[in-house]
C-alpha positions in Angstrom: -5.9 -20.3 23.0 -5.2 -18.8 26.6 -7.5 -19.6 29.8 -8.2 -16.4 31.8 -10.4 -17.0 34.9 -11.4 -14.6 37.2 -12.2 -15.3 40.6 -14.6 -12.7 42.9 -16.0 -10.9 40.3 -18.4 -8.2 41.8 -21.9 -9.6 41.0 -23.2 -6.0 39.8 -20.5 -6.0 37.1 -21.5 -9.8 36.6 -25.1 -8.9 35.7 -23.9 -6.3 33.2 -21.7 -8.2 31.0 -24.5 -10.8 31.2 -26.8 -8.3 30.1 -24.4 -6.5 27.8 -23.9 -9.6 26.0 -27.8 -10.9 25.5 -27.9 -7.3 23.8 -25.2 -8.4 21.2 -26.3 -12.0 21.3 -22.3 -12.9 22.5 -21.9 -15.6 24.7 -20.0 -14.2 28.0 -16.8 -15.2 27.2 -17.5 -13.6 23.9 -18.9 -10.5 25.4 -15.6 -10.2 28.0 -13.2 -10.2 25.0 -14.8 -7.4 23.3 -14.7 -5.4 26.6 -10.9 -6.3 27.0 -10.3 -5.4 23.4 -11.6 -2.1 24.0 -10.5 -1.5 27.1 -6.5 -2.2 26.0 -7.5 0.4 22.6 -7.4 -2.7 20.2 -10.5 -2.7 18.7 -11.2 -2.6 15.2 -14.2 -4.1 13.4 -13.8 -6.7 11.1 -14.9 -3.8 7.9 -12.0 -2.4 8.8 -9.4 -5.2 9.1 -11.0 -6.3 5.6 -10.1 -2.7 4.4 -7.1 -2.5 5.3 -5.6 -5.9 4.2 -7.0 -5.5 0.7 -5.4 -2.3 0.7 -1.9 -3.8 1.8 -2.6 -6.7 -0.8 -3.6 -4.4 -3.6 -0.7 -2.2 -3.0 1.8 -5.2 -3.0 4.0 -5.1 -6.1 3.4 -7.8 -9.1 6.4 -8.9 -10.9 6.1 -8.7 -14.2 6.7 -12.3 -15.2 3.7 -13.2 -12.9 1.6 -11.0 -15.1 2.4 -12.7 -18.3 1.3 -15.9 -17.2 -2.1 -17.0 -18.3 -3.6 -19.5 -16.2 -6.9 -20.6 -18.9 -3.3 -21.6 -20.8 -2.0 -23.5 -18.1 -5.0 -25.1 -17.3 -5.8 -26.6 -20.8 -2.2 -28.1 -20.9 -2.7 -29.5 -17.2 -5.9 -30.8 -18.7 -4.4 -31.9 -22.0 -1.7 -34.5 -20.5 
């Protein structure tokens, strides 16, 4: 992952991502990536990430062989040699 450092950082800005992130219990670096995400319009809680990938995997098409296979069949041959 990426090293961003900043240098000179107004100590009044400082105190509140300090305080900021004691409120969220973040760590700084934790807090400062939430505040960038937000800033650049890419945040999106993790509910909604979730929500939308099981909707892209629930809408994903099944081929129909893949349905006909039972796996408690597969298993008891695997088991069976």
């Amino acid at each position: 992952m990426p090293l961003l450092q900043v240098r000179d950082c107004p100590e009044d800005i400082y105190k509140k991502i300090v305080l900021a992130a004691k409120r969220q219990n973040r760590t700084i670096a934790q807090q400062i990536v939430v505040l960038l995400e937000k800033s650049l319009g890419q945040e999106q809680s993790n509910r909604e990430r979730r929500k939308q990938l099981l909707k892209k995997i629930n809408e994903r098409e099944i081929a129909k062989k893949a349905r006909e296979i039972d796996a408690v069949a597969m298993i008891r041959e695997d088991r069976d040699r």
